[in-house]
N, C-alpha and C positions, 0 to 999 in steps of 0.2 A: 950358678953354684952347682956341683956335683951331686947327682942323682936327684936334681928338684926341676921339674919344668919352669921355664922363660915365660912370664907372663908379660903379650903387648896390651897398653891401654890406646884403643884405638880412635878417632873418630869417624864418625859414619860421614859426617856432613849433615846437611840440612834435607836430603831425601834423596834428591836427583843423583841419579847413581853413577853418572856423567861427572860428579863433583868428591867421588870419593878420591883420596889420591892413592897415585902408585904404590906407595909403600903398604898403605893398608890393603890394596887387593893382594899386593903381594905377599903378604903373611897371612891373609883370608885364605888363600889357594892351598895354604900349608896346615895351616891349623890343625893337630887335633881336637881342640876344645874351643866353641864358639859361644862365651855367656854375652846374650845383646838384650838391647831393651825394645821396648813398644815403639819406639817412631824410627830403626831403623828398617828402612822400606825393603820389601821383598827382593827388589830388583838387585841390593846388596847380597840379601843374602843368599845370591845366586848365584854369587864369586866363592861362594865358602866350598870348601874340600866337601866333595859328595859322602866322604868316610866321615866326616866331624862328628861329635857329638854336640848336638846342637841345642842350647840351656836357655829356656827364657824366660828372663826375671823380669819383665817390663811391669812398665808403673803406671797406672790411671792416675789422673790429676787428684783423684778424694782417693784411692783406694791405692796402697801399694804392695802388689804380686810377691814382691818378692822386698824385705826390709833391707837398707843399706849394709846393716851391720851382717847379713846374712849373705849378702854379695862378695861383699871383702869376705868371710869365708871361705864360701865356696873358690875364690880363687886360690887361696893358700891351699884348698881341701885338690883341686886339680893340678894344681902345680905337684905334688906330693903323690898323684895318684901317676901322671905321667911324666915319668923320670925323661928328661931332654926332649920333652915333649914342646908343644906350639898351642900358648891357652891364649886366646885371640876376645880380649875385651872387648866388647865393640859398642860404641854407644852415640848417641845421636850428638849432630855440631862437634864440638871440640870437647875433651875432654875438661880440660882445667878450665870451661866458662861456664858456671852452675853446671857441671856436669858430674861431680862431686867424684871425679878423677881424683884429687889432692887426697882426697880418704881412704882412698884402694889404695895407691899408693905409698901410702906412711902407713897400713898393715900389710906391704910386701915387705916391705924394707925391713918390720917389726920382728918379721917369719923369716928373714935371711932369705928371699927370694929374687931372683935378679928380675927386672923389667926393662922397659923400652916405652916410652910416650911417642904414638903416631899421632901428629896433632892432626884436625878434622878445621874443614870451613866451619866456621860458625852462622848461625841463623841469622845473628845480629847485622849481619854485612850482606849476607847473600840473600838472602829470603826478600828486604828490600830490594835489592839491585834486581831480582824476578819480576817486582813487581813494576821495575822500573823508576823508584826511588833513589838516590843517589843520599850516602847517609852525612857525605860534606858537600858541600858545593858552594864555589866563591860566589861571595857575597851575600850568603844566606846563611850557611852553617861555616866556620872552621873547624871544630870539635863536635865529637859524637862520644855519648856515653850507657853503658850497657849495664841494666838494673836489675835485676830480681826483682818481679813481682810478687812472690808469694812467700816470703821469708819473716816470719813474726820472730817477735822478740820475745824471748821467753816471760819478764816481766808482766807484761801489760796485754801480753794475747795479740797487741798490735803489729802493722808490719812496721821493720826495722828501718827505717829510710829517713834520709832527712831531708824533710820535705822543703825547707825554708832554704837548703841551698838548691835544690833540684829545681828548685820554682825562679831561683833568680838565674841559675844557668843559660847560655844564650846558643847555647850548641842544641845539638838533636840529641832528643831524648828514646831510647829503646829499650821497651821492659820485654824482657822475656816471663812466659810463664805467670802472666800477670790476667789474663782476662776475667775470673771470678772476683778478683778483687780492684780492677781499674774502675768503677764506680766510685769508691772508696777514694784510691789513689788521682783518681782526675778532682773531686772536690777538694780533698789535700791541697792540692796543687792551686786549685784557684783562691782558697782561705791564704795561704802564701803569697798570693798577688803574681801566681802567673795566668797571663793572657786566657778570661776562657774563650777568644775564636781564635788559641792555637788549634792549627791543622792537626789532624789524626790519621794514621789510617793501620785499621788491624789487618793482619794476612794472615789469612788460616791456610796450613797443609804447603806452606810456603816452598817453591820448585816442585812441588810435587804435580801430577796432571789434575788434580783438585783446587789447585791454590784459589783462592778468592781473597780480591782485598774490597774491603766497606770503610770508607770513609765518613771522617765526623769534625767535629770541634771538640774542646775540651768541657766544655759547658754540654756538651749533647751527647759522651760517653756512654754513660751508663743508658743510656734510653736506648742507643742505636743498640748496643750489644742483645737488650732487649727484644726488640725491632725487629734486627736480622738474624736473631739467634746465633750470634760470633759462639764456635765453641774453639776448645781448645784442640791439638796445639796450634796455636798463632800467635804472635809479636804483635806488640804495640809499637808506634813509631809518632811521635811527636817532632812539630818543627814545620819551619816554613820549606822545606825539602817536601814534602809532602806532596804541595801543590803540582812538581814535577811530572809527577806518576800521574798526571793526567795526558801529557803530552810523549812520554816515554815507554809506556806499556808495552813490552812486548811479548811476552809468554803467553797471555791470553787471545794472541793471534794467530797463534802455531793453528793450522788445521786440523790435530786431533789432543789438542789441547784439552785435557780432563776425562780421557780414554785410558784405560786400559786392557791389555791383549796379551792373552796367552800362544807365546810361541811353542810349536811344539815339534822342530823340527830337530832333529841330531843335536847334541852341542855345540860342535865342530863347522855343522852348519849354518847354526841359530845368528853368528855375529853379523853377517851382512845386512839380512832385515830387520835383524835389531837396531842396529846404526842409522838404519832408515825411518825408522818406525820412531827411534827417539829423537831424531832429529827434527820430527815433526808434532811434537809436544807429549808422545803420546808416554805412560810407563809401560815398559813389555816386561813380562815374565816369562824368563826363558822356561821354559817345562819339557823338556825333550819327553819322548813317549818309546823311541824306539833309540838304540844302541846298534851299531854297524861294526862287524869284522872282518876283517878279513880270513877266508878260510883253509885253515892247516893243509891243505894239498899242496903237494910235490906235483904242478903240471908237468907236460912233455912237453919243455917247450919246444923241443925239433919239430914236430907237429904244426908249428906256427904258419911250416912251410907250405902246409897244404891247403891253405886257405889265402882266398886271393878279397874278401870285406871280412872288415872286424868292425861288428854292432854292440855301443855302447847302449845302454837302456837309462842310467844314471848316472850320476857324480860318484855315488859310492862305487857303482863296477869301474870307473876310471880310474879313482884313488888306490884301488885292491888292487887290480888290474897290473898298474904300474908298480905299486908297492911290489908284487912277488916277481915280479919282471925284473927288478933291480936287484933284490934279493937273491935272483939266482945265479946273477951274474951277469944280465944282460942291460942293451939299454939302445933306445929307439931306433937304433938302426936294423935293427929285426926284423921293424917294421916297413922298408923300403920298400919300393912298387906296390903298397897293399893298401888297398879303397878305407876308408875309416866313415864307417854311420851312424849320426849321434840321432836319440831320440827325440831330441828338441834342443832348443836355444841355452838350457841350462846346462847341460852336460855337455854341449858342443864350444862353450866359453869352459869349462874346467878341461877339456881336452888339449884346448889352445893353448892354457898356462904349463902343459907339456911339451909346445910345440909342435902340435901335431891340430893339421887341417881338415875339416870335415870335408869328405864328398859327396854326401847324402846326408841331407835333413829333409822329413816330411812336414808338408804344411800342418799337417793334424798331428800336433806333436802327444801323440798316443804312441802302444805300443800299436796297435793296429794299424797306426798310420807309417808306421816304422815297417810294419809288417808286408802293408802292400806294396809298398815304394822296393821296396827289397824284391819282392817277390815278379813284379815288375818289373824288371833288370834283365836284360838279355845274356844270361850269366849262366853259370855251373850253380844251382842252389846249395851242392853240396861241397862249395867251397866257403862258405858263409859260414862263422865261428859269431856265436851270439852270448857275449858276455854278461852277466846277470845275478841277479842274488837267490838265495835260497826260496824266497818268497815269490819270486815272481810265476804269473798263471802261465798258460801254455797259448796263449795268444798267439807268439810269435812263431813255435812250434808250428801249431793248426795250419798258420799260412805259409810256412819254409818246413815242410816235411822232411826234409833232405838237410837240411841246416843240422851245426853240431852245438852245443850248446854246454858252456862252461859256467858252473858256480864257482864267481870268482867271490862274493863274500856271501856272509846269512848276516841278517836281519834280527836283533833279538829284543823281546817285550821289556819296557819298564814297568818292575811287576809292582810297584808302590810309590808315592810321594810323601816327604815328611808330611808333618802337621801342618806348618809355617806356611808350606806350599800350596796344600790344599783352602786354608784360608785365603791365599791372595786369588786361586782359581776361584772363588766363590763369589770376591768382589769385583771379578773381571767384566768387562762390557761384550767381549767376542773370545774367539778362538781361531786361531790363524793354522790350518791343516797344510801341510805339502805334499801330502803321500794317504791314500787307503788305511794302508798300514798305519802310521801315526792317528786317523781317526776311527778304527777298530782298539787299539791299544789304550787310548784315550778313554773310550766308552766303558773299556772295560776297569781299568781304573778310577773314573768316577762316571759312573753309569748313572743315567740321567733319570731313573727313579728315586735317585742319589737327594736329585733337588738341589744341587750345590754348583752345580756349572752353568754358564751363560749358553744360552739357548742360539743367538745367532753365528754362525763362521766364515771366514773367508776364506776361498778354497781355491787351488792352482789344479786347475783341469777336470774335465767334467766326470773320470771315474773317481776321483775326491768328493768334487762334488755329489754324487750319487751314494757315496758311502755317509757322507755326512747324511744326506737326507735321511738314510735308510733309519740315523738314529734321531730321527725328529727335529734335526737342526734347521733352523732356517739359514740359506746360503747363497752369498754373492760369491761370485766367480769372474776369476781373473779372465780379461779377452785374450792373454797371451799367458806359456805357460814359465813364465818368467816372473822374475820376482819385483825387478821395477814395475811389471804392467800388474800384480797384485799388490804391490803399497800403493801405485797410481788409484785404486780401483777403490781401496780402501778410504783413500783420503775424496774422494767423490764421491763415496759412500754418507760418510759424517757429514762433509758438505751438504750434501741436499737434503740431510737430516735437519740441519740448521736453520734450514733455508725458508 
């Protein structure tokens, strides 16, 4: 409707950020207004537009931040504030399954507000299947049904359920939102004459790198919750399906299974070891620290001619590099008969996706090692053109005097993190550094008299490493300056943590 922003009710999914769908990333990317609640996990909200204004009404199980009728609100109140604007619902599982979606939207409707329903996986389906429960299965279950746990009826103060069919039901039974009251609901059930050695099993923090499932009986409910202190959020799951998830488990195998790590390299850069990193159980947080541009200069590029090596130092001086080379109207063939030296294994693979083959890589993928290997060349030093960012030391300089040296991008601080972010940095296990620069930026951002950031890191090359020390981290280091041989390094790190 004309001059009222578009409100989507989105769902998050069940945590795993792996399970959000396309369409909701894709209006997360856009959004100006993100109102979300308490269980959508960081890792979501790391899809959201860096410019959002980012709302959070989330709800404790006894205490609610923010009141429904205050929610619906607030979304008339943003729809109204930003005319053709992007107000991004975002809420855990699926909206319309006790996600009380159906009440936001009958006061949009109320408000003349247009919407869009992104539906979300639901807990009830995924969260078993993490834990390796299957919620039908021939010959055990054909039907599965999905309950509210915590919904009393206004009458009698008790919960609204009718237990006398739930108890004769032969399908899987799944309550969400039910663990303060499944003591209650499990005796219900057996006073009904259902089975009490039905199978059990609760899953806390379900897909998430936390998840834990405690099995029980029905008769042995409330003790266990007791026991192992089940808290919330987690699913109950009743039913001879149950038994499964002894022989199906597979999330609890992943090697960094119940980990997580703050990435803190570019954003641009962040997605390869993030895909890696989640692939292997762990949640990452992308946290970039530093922002790369390229820089406003009008090179000469006739000039090109007078150098017979061009030394890459980074993937950023590759991507600038090439970025104002094409810009100006040129493109790889400038670079015919002329030597190409990459600093290491990383930037000499982003040089390749240019088509362009290294001649020189140093074993010590430093800049020093970049530095001797060059310098060592039976060559003109002062045809050597050393492409590099604003930030880089004079390393390379000290040892090619004669070398000319071009700042093809700068380097710039990220001078803050939302709230939301600096809470998931505070529950983090490590910190994953790639650059100096990103662990000075980092410090200075949450500086570790701060007391909120995780004390151990994993670091790609040992002037990283040394910068991290400098600020009292303890620190594993990658044996190659690569990013497979630092996930490798990482997951035989946890490894013999376990061990």
């Amino acid at each position: 409707m004309s001059g009222l922003g578009k409100v989507y009710l989105i769902g998050a999914g069940p945590g795993d950020p792996g399970l959000l769908t396309l369409r909701g990333k894709e209006i997360l990317e856009k959004a100006d207004v993100v109102v979300y609640d308490r269980l959508v996990s960081p890792a979501i909200l790391g899809f959201c537009n860096q410019k959002a204004k980012m709302v959070d009404v989330g709800k404790m199980p006894t205490h609610h931040k923010v009141k429904q009728s205050e929610i619906n609100k607030l979304l008339v109140q943003f729809a109204g504030e930003f005319p053709a604007g992007i107000i991004a619902r975002l809420k855990g599982g699926d909206p319309f399954v006790f996600g009380r979606g159906g009440e936001e939207a009958l006061e949009l409707v109320a408000a003349g507000i247009e919407f869009e329903v992104v539906p979300g996986i639901t807990s009830a389906i995924s969260v078993p299947a993490y834990a390796g429960i299957p919620v039908s299965h021939r010959g055990i279950a054909t039907s599965f049904h999905i309950i509210t746990g915590h919904e009393k009826a206004e009458s009698n103060g008790e919960l609204s359920l009718d237990f006398e069919t739930l108890a004769k039901c032969p399908g899987t039974l799944i309550f969400l939102m039910g663990i303060a009251n499944m003591d209650f609901i499990a005796r219900r059930l057996m006073e009904c004459g259902k089975d009490p050695k039905t199978p059990l099993a609760f899953i806390e923090k379900g897909t998430t790198p936390y998840q834990r499932t405690v099995t029980a009986t029905l008769e042995t409910a409330g003790a266990t919750i007791v026991r192992e202190n089940v808290t919330a959020p987690a699913i109950t799951i009743m039913g001879g399906v149950v038994e499964l998830g002894k022989s199906l488990a597979w999330k609890k195998n992943l090697p960094l299974s119940g980990k997580r790590l703050v990435v803190t390299r570019a954003a641009k850069q962040a997605s390869g070891i993030t895909a890696r990193l989640t692939a292997l159980g762990a949640e990452v947080i992308e946290t970039p620290m530093i922002e790369t541009r390229a820089v406003d200069v009008n090179f000469d590029w006739a000039t090109l001619a007078n150098f017979d090596i061009l030394a890459f130092t980074s993937t950023n001086g590759v991507e600038s590099f090439f970025r104002q080379l094409f810009a100006a109207g040129f493109d790889v063939r400038v670079l015919a008969g002329k030597k190409i030296a990459s600093v290491g294994k990383i930037t000499e693979k982003k040089l390749l996706e240019y088509g362009i083959r290294c001649d020189y890589v140093p074993e010590d993928h430093t800049g020093e090692g970049l530095g001797k290997l060059l310098a060592s060349l039976p060559v003109d030093h002062s045809r050597i053109l050393l492409l590099q960012g604003n930030l880089a030391d004079d390393t390379l300089l000290k040892l090619l005097p004669q070398a000319t040296r071009w700042v093809v991008y700068e380097t710039l601080p990220v001078a803050e993190l939302p709230e939301w972010k600096r809470e998931a940095v505070a529950g983090a296990d490590a910190v994953v550094f790639a650059s100096t620069s990103a662990v000075e930026n980092f410090c200075a951002v949450i500086p570790a008299e701060a007391g909120i950031s995780p004390r151990t890191s994993f670091c790609i090359g040992r002037m990283t490493e040394s910068a991290a020390r400098k600020h009292g981290f303890d620190t594993v280091t990658s044996d190659e300056t690569t990013m497979d041989s630092l996930v490798k390094k990482i997951a035989e790190y946890y490894a013999g943590e376990g061990a």
